[in-house]
C-alpha positions in Angstrom: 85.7 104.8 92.6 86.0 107.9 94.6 87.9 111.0 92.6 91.4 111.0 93.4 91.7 107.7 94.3 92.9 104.4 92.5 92.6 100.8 93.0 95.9 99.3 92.5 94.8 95.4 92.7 95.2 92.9 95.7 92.8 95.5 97.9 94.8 98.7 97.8 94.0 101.9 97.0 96.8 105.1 96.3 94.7 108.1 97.8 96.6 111.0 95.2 95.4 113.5 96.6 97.1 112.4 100.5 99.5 110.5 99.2 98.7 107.2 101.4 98.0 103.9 100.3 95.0 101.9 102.0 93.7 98.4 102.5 95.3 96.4 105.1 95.0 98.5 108.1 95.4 101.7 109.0 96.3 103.8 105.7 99.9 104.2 105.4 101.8 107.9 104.1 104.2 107.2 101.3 107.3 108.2 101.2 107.9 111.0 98.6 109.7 108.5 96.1 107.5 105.5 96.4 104.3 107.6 96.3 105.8 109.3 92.7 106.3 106.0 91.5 103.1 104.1 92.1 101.9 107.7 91.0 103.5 106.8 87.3 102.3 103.1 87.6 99.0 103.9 88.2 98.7 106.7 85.2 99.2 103.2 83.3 97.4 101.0 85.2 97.5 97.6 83.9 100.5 98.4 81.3 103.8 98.7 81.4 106.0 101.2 82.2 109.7 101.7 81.0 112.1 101.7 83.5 113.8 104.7 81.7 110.3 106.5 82.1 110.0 105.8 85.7 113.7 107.2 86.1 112.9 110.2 84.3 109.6 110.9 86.4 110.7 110.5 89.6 114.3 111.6 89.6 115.2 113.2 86.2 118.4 112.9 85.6 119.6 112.3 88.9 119.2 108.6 90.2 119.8 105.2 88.5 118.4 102.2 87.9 120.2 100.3 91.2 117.9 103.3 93.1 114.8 102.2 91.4 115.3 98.8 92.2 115.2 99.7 95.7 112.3 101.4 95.9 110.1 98.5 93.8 111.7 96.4 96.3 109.7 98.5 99.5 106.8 98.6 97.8 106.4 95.1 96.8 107.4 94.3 100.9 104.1 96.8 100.7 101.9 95.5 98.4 102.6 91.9 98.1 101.5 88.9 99.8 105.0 87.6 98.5 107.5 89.8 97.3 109.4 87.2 96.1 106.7 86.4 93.7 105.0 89.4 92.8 101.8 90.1 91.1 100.8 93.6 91.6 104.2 95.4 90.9 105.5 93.0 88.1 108.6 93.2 86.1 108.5 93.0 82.7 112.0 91.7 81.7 113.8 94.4 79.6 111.1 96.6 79.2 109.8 97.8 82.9 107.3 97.7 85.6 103.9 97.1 85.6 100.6 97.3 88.0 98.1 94.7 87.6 95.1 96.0 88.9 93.2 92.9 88.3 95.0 90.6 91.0 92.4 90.2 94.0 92.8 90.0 97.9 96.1 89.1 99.0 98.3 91.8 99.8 101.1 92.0 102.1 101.8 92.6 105.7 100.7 95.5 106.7 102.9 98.5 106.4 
């Protein structure tokens, strides 16, 4: 794996260093918030993340967790083949989020 780059599972890649996730199709810039947040994810690749640490990462004190929801929702419409059943971004009830770098192919439309 090329410096500044991560795998995130179902064929994507988060380029850090641009800021652009790759795989299906042309590579795609991030908006700021979902780019900090697959940022976090990734520093924890494979385990999860509290939903308070998220919060704290990308917004500090200033968002809540209705915001966050939001913005898991657009990736996942990124990322997954079905959103509705995700297994790259996963939820882990009560706890957080989650990105499983493991899942293969797949992936969703592209962005």
């Amino acid at each position: 794996m090329e410096a500044g780059r991560v795998s995130l599972g179902g064929d994507w890649e988060l380029d850090l260093e641009r800021g652009t996730l790759e795989g299906h199709g042309p590579p795609v810039i991030l908006p700021r918030v979902e780019f900090l947040l697959l940022r976090r994810l990734a520093a924890d690749l494979g385990r999860p993340v509290a939903t308070a640490a998220l919060l704290d990462y990308v917004w500090g004190d200033g968002l809540g967790r209705r915001e966050l929801y939001v913005y898991v929702h657009r990736l996942r419409a990124r990322l997954e083949e079905d959103p509705r059943r995700p297994r790259i971004l996963v939820g882990v009830r009560g706890y957080g989020y989650l990105l499983d770098a493991e899942t293969k192919g797949g992936g969703g439309a592209p962005p």
